[in-house]
C-alpha positions as CSV (number, residue, x, y, z in Angstrom):
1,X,97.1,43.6,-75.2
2,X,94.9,42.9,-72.1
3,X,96.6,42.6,-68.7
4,X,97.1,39.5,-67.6
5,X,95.4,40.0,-64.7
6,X,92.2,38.7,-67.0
7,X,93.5,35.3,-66.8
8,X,94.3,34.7,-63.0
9,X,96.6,31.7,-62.7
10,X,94.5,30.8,-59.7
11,X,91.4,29.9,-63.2
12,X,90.8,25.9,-63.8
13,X,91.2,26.8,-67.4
14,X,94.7,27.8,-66.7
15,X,95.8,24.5,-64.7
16,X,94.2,22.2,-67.4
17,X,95.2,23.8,-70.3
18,X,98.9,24.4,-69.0
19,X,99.3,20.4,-69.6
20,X,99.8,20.1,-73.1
21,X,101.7,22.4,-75.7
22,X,98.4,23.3,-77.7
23,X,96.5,24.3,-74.8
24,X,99.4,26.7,-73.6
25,X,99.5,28.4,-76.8
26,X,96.1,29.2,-76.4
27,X,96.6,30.2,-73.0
28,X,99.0,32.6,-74.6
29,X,96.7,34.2,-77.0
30,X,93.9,34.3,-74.6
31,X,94.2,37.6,-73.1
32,X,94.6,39.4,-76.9
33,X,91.6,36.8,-77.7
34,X,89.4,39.0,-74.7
35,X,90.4,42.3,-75.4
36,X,89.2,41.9,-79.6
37,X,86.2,40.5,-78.3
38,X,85.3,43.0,-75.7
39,X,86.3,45.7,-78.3
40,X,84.2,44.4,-81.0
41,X,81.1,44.1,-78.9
42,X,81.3,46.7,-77.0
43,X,82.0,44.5,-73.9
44,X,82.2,45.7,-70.0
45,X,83.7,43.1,-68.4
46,X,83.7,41.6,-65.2
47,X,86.2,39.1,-63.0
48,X,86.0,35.6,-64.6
49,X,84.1,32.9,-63.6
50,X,86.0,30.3,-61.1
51,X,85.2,26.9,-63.4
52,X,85.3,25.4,-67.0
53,X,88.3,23.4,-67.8
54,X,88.4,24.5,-71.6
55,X,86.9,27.7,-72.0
56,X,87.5,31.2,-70.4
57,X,84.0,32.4,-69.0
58,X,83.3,36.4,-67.4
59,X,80.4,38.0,-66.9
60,X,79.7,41.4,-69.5
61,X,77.6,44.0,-69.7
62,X,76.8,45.7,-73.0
63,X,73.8,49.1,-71.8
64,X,74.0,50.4,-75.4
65,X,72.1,47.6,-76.8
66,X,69.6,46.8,-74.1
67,X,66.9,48.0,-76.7
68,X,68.4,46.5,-79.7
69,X,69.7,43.5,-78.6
70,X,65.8,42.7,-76.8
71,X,63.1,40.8,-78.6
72,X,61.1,37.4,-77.8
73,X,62.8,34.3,-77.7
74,X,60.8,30.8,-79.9
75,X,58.3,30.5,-76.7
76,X,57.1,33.9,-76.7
77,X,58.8,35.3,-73.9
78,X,60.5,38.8,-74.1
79,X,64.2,38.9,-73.2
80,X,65.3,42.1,-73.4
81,X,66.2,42.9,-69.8
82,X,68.7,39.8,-70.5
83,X,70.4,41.5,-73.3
84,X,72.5,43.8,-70.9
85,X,74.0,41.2,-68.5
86,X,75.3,38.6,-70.9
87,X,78.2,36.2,-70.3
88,X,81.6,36.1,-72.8
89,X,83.0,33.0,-73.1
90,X,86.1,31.7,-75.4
91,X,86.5,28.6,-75.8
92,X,89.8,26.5,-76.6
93,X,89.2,25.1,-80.5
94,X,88.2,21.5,-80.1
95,X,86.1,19.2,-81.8
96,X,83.5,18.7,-79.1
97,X,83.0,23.1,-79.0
98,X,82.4,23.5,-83.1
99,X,78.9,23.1,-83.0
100,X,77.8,25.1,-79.7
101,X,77.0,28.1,-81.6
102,X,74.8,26.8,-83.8
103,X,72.9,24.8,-81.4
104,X,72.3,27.9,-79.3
105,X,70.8,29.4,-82.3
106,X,68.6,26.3,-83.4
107,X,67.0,26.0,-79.9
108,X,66.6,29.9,-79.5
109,X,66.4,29.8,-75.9
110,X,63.9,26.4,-75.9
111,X,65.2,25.2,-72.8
112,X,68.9,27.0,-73.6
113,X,70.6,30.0,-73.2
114,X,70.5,32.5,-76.0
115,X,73.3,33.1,-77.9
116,X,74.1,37.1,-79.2
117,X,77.0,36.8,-80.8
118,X,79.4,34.7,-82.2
119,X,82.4,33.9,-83.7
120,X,82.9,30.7,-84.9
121,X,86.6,30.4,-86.1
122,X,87.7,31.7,-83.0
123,X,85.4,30.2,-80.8
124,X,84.3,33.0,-79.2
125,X,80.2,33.5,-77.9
126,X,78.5,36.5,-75.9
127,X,75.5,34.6,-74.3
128,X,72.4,35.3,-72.0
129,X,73.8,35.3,-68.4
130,X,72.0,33.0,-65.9
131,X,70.8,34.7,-62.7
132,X,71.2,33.9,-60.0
133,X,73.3,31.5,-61.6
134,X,72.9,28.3,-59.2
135,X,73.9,25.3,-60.5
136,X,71.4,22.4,-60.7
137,X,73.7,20.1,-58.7
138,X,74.0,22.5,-55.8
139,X,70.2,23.3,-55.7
140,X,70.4,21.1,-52.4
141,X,67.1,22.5,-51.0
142,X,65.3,20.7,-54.1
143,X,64.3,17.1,-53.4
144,X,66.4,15.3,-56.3
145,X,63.5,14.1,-57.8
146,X,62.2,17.3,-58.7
147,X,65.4,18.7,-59.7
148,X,65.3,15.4,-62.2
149,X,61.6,16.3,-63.3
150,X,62.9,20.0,-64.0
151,X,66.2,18.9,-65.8
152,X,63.7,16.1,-68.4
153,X,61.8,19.6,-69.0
154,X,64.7,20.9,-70.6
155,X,65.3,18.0,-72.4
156,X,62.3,17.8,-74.2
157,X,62.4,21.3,-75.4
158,X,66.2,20.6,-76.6
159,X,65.0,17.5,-78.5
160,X,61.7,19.2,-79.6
161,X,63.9,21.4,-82.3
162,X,64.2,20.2,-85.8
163,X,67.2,18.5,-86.7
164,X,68.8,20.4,-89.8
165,X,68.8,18.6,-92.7
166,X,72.2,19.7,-94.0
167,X,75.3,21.2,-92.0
168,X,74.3,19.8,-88.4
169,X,75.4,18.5,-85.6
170,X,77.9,15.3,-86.2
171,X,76.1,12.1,-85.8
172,X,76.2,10.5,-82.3
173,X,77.8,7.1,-83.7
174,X,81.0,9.2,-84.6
175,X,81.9,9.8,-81.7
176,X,80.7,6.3,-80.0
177,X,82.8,4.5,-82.6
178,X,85.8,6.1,-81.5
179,X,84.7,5.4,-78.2
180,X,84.4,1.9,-79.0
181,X,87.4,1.3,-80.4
182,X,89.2,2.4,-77.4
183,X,87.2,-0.2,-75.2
184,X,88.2,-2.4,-77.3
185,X,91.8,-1.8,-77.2
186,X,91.5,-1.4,-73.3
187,X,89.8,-4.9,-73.6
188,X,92.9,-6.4,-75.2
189,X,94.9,-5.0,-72.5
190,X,95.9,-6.7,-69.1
191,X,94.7,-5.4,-65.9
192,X,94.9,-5.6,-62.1
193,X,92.5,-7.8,-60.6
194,X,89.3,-5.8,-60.1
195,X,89.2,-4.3,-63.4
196,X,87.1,-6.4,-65.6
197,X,87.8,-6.2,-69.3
198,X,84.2,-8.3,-70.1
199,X,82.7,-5.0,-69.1
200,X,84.8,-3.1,-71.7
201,X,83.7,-5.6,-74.3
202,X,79.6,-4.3,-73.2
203,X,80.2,-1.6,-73.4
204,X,82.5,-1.6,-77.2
205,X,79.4,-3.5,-78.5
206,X,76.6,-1.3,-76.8
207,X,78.0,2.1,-78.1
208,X,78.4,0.7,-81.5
209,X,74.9,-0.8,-81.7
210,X,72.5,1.7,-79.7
211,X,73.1,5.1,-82.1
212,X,71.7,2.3,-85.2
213,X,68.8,0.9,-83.1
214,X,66.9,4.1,-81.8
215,X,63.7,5.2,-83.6
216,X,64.3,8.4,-83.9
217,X,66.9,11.4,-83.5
218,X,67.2,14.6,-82.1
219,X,70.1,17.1,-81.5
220,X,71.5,16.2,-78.4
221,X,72.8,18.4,-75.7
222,X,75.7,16.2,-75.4
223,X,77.2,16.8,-71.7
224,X,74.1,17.0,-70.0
225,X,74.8,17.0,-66.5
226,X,73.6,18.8,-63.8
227,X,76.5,21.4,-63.7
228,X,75.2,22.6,-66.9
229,X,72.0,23.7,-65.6
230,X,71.5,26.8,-64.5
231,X,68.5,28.8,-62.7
232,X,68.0,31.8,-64.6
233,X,65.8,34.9,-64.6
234,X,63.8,34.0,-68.2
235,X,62.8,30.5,-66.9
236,X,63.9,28.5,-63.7
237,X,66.5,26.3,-65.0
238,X,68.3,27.1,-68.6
239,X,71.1,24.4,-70.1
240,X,74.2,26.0,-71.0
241,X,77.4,24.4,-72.6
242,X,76.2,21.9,-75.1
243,X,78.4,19.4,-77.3
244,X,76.1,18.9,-79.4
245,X,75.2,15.9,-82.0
246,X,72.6,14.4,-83.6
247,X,71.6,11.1,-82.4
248,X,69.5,8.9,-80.2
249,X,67.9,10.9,-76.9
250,X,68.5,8.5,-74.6
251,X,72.2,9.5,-74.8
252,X,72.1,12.2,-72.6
253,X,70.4,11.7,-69.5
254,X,73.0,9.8,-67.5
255,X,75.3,12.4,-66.4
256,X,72.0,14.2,-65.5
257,X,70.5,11.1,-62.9
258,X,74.5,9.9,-61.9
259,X,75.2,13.8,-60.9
260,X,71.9,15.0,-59.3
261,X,73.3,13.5,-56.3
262,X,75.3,10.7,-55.9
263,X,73.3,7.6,-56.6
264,X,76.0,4.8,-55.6
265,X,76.5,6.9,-52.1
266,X,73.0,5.5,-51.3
267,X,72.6,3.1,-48.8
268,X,70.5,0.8,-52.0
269,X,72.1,2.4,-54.7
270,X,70.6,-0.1,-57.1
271,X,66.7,0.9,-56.1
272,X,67.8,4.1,-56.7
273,X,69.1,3.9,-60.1
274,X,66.1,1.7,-60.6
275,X,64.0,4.5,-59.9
276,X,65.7,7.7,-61.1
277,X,66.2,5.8,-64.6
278,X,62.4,4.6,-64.9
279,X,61.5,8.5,-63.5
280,X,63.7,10.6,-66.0
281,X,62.9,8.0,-68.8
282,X,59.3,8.3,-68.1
283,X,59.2,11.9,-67.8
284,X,61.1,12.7,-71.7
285,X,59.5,9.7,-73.0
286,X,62.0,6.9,-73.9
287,X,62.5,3.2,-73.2
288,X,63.7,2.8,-69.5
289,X,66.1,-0.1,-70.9
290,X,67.8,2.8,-73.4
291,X,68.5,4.9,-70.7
292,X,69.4,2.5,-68.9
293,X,71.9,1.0,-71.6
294,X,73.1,4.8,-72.4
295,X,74.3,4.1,-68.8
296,X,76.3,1.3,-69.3
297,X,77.9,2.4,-71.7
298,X,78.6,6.0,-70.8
299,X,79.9,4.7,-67.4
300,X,82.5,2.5,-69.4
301,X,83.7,4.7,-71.3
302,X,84.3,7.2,-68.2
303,X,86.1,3.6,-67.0
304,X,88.3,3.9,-69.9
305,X,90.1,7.2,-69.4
306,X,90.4,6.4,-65.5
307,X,92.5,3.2,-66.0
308,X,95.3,4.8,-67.8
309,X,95.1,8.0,-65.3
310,X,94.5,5.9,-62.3
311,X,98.2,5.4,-60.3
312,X,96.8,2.9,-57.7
313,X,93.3,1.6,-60.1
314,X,91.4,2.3,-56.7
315,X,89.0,4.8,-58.3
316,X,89.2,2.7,-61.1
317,X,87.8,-0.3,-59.7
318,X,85.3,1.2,-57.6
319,X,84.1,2.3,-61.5
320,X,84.2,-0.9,-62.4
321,X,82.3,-2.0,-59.9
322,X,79.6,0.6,-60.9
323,X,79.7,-0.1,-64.0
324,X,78.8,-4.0,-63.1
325,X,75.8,-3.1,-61.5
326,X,74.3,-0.5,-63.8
327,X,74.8,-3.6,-66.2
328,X,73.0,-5.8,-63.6
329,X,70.1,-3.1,-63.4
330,X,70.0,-3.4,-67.6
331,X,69.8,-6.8,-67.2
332,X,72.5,-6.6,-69.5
């Protein structure tokens, strides 16, 4: 078995996991989990990467199959120089992680990372590293508009792939269901003052209604936010960690415009939503009041974990308070 020393304590992956029995017996098999996967790919391996709640990520080399392993990716552009630097990354088995693999594949690096290898049962993928790696959110030299303009690019290459007609992504409304169910049991709850339960009941009713009204579908990135958008060698910015579904687009763009920068920190935060929505809707081509929906009820449901978390409900209400004007800029 692999030294420990592959999984540091010092790893988010360790702290987050270490909090519930499954996670830790994951956390036990991890290191054997690294060493078969490096073995069977031929893997040099570097020190792990310093974020990811869920999912053990290091940087990997594999020089034998630089020639092999290069081709051109759906665009036309040639990738083998990426085939030697690649990026292993396993992944604790959850619902949200099943279909990453095959979402890779189905974009084949349209506005993605390219996945090498992959083991599904053991959630386990080798991937096209990112270089330099910076993250979309810490791009601070890059007016946030732009960053927003290069982020909808990506978009609509994800949403440009065919959505399989058998075996894909779960449907968007599965999950907003569930999601919906908890508001609603949130809703029947009582709260401190502050925390206002109508805005539980929007936001049940939006995320059971908006997957059936949109005209069309596409498979969604799924966690589309602006730490899961790297600048890359290939193209300038490349999405990485997708939770895929299949659903409505204008799903994913609000973790993308809330996490750019902060747009409640602004001194008019609601001309700034105002804008950023119309912008990013504009540029990917969706109704401004879908995205601006999406964001109702995506801000809700962040709501609804942080009231039973919340020990004083100050972040909680400061939510809510968010929540009541993204609602106010819906006109909802």
């Amino acid at each position: 078995m692999v030294s420990t020393e592959r999984v540091p304590p010092s790893l988010p992956v360790v702290t987050t996991m270490g909090r519930h029995a499954g996670g830790r017996a994951w956390l036990a098999e991890l290191p054997g989990l690294i060493e078969e996967f490096r073995e069977r790919w031929g893997l040099r391996l570097g020190e792990p990467f310093h974020g990811g709640s869920c999912s053990w990520v290091a940087p990997a080399w594999r020089p034998e199959d630089l020639d092999a392993a290069g081709g051109t990716d759906a665009t036309g552009d040639t990738y083998a120089d990426a085939a030697a630097p690649a990026v292993l990354k396993i992944t604790w088995p959850h619902p949200e992680a099943v279909g990453e693999a095959a979402a890779l594949r189905l974009w084949a690096g349209r506005g993605a990372v390219h996945v090498y290898e992959a083991d599904a049962e053991r959630f386990a993928l080798l991937l096209e590293r990112c270089d330099p790696g910076t993250e979309l959110a810490r791009a601070h030299g890059i007016p946030a508009d732009e960053r927003l303009t290069s982020a909808a690019d990506l978009l609509r290459e994800l949403w440009s792939a065919p959505v399989p007609a058998d075996a894909g992504p779960a449907p968007l409304a599965n999950v907003t269901n569930e999601w919906a169910d908890l508001a609603e049991e949130r809703a029947s709850r009582p709260w401190p003052e502050g925390i206002d339960t109508g805005l539980f009941k929007l936001g049940a009713r939006l995320l059971r209604e908006l997957p059936g009204s949109a005209d069309r579908e596409v498979v969604l990135h799924g966690d589309f936010n602006p730490g899961n958008v790297l600048a890359a060698r290939r193209r300038p910015w490349l999405a990485i960690d997708a939770k895929p579904m299949t659903g409505d687009p204008a799903f994913d763009p609000w973790p993308l415009i809330e996490q750019v920068d902060d747009p409640f920190a602004h001194p008019d935060p609601r001309a700034v939503l105002e804008h950023r929505t119309a912008l990013v809707a504009e540029l990917v081509g969706e109704d401004p009041w879908r995205v601006r929906a999406w964001a109702v009820a995506r801000h809700v449901e962040y709501l609804l974990w942080s009231v039973v978390e919340d020990e004083d409900m100050a972040r909680s209400i400061v939510m809510t308070e968010q929540a009541r004007l993204l609602a106010d800029v819906a006109g909802l």
